[in-house]
C-alpha positions as a printed Julia matrix, in Angstrom:
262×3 Matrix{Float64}:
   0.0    0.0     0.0
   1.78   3.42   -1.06
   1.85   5.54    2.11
   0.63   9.39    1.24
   1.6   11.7     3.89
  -1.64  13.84    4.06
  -1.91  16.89    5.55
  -5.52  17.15    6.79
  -8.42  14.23    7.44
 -11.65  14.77    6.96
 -13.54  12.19    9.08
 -17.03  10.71    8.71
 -18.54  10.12   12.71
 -21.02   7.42   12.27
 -19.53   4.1    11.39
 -16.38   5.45   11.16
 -15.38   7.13   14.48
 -18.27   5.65   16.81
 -20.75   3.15   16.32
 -23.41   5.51   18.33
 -22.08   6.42   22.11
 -19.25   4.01   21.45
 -15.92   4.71   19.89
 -14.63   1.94   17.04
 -11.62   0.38   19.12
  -8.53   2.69   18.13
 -10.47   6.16   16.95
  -9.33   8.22   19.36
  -5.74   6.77   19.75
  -5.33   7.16   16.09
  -6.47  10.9    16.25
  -4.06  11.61   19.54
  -1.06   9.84   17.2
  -1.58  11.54   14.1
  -2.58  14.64   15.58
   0.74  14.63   17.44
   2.3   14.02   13.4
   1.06  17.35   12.95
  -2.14  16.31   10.66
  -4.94  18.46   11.31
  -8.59  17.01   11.54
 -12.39  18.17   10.46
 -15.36  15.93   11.54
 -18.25  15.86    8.7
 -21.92  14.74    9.4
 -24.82  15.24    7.54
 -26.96  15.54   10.83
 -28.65  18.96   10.7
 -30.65  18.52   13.36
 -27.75  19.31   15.85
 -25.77  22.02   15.51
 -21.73  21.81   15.39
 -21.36  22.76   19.23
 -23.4   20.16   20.17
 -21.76  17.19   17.95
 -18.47  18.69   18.92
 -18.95  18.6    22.29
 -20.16  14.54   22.16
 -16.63  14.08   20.99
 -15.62  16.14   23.73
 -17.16  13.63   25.75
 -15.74  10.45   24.26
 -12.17  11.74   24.93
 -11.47  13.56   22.32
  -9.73  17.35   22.54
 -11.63  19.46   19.55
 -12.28  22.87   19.02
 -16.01  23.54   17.28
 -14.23  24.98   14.5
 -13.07  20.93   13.28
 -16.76  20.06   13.27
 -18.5   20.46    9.99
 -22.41  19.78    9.6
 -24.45  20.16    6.47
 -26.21  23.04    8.51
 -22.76  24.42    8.67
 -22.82  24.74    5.15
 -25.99  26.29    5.33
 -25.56  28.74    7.95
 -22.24  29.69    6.26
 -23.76  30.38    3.13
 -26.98  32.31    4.64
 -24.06  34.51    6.3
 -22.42  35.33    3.22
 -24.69  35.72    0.43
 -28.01  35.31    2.03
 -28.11  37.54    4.61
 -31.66  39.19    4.79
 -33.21  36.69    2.32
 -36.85  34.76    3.56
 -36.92  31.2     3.95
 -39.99  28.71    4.73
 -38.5   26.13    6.6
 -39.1   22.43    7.28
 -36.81  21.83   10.23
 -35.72  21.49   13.87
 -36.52  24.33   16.01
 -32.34  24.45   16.41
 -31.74  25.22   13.02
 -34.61  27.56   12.2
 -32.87  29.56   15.1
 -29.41  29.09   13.72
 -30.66  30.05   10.63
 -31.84  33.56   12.13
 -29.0   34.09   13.96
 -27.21  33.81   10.51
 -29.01  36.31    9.05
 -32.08  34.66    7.45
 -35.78  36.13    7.8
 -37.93  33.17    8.39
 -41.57  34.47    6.69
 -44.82  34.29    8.29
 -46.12  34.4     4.94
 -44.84  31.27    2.15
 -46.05  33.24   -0.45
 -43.18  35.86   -0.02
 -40.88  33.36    0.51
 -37.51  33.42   -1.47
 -36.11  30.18   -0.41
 -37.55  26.77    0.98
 -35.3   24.71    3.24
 -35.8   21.26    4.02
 -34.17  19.09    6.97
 -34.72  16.54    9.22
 -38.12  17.34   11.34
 -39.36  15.2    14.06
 -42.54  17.83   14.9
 -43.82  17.27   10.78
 -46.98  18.68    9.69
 -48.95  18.73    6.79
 -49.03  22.67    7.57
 -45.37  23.15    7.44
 -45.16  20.55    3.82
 -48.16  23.13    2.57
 -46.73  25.97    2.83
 -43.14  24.56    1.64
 -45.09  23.58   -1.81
 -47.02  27.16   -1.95
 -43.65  28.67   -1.41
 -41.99  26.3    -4.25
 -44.82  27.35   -6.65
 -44.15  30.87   -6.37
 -40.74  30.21   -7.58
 -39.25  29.87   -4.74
 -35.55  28.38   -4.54
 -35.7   24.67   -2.84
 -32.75  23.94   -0.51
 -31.65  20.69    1.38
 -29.82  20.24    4.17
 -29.5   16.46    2.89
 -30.89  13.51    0.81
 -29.68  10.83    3.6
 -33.29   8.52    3.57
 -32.58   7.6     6.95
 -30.53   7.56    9.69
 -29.34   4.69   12.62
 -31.23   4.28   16.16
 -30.45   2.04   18.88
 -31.91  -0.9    16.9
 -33.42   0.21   13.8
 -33.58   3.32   11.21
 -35.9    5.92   11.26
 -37.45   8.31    8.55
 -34.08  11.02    7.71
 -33.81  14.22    6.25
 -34.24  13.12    2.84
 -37.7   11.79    3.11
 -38.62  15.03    4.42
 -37.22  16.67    1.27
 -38.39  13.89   -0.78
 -42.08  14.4     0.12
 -41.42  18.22   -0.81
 -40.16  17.51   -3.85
 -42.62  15.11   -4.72
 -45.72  17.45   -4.13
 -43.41  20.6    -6.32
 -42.7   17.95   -8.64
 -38.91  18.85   -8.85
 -35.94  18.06   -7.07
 -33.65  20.45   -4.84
 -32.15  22.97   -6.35
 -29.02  22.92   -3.92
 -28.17  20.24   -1.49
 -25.57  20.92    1.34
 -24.53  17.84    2.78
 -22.49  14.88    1.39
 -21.71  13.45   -1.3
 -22.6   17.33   -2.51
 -19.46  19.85   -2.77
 -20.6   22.36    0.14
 -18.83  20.57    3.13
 -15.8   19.79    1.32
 -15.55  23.18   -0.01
 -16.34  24.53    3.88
 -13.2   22.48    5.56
 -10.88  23.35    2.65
 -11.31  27.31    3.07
 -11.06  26.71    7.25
  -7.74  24.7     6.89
  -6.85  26.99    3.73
  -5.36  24.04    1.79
  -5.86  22.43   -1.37
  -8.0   19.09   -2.23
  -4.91  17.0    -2.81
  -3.72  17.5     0.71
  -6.55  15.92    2.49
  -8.33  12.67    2.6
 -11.94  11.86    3.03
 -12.44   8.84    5.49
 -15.53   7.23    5.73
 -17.47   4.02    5.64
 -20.5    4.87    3.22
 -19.46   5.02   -0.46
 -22.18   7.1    -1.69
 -21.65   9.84    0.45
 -18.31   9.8     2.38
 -16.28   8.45   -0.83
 -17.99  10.29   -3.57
 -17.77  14.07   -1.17
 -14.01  13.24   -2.22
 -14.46  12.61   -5.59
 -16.46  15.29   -5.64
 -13.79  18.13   -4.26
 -10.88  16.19   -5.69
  -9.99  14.79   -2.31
  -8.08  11.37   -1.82
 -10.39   8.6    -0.18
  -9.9    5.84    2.42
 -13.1    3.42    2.87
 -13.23   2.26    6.59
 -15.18  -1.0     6.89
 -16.9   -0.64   10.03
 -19.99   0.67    8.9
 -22.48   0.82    5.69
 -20.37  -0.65    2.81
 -18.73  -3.72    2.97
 -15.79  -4.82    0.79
 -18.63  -7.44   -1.21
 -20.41  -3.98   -2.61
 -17.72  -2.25   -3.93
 -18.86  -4.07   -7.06
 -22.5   -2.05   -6.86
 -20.17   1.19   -7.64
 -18.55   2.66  -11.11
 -15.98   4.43   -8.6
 -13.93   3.22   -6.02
 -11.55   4.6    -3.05
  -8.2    5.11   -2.85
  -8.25   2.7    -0.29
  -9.23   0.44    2.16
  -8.95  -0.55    5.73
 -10.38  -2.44    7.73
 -10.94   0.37   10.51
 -10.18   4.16   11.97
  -7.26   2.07   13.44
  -5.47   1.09   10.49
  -5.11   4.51    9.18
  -1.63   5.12   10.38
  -0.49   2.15    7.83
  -1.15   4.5     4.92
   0.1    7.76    6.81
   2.71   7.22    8.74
């Protein structure tokens, strides 16, 4: 395996770093070593419905020593965006009470009214109503701009999945009949694009590790980012076939990472 000596990792959480509350045996370890090798880490999630504090401050938890500022969510992406072009602009949201008010904090007017809405944003929503999808498609049909956090259908419990962000949008999309015209999180450019301009280096010094190849892998094909599949999680080595692209490699876990690194 030809070792690359990479200057930043961007790091999927689920199935990749933690399984849930528990860390995959080596994660943090790994991080402390390479860390200490001077490689700088960014976390990536598609979860909108927490904020960055609060998913930096689980890894806080597990034992890891991060700033908020290695944490990148696709409401990130959003928020970043509202602040610099969007600032002022009215949304009709489908989302978690957290992000609407992240979103407003941003800079966003969230309207009363859907008919004078510029933009619709979709996310996950555990408090769905047929109110909040009605005025989303009255929004979309005055020509309103349709935004997603994220097309994940669903995400892991406990035990089983449950209903995700992108069933939310899907519903949306299926009542406007069209699909988003911007979606933030991965295996779409804005999260990529985010931790490159906050480490200020170029794609070809980082890597994208994760264990889903839809998202995780094709986010760095996406930016132009090397790729390491972890196999702790969603894809197994048997499905690689299912894909026309492929990673740059593959491991077995977080653990194994220093064997191409270091």
């Amino acid at each position: 395996m030809q070792k690359r000596h990479f200057k930043a990792i961007l790091a999927d959480l689920d199935g990749t770093v933690h399984r849930g509350a528990v860390l995959i045996d080596g994660a943090l370890e790994t991080y402390k070593t390479l860390s200490n090798k001077g490689v700088q880490w960014v976390f990536l999630s598609n979860n909108a419905a927490r904020l960055d504090i609060e998913l930096t401050e689980r890894l806080i938890r597990l034992g890891f020593d991060i700033k908020p500022e290695q944490m990148i969510t696709s409401a990130t992406a959003l928020l970043e965006t509202i602040k610099t072009d969007y600032v002022g602009a009215s949304f009709a949201v489908v989302a978690e009470e957290n992000l609407v008010a992240g979103m407003v904090k941003a800079g966003a007017v969230i309207s009363d009214n859907p008919e004078n809405a510029e933009i619709v944003v979709t996310a996950l929503d555990t408090k769905l109503t047929y109110d909040k999808l009605k005025a989303a498609h009255i929004a979309l049909q005055r020509g309103a701009l349709f935004w997603a956090t994220n097309l994940d259908p669903a995400y892991p419990g406990e035990k089983l999945f449950y209903p995700g962000a992108g069933s939310i949008a899907a519903a949306v999309a299926t009542a406007a009949g069209r699909q988003p015209d911007r979606v933030f999180g991965k295996p779409y450019p804005d999260m990529g694009l985010t931790a490159l301009k906050r480490l200020g280096l170029q794609p070809e010094d980082c890597v994208v590790l994760g264990d889903r190849m839809e998202t995780d892998i094709l986010l760095a094909k996406n930016v132009g980012m090397y790729s390491v599949l972890a196999l702790t999680g969603a894809t197994s080595r048997a499905q690689l076939t299912n894909y026309n692209f492929a990673p740059d490699y593959i491991i077995d876990s977080i653990a194994d990472l220093g064997v191409i690194m270091l």
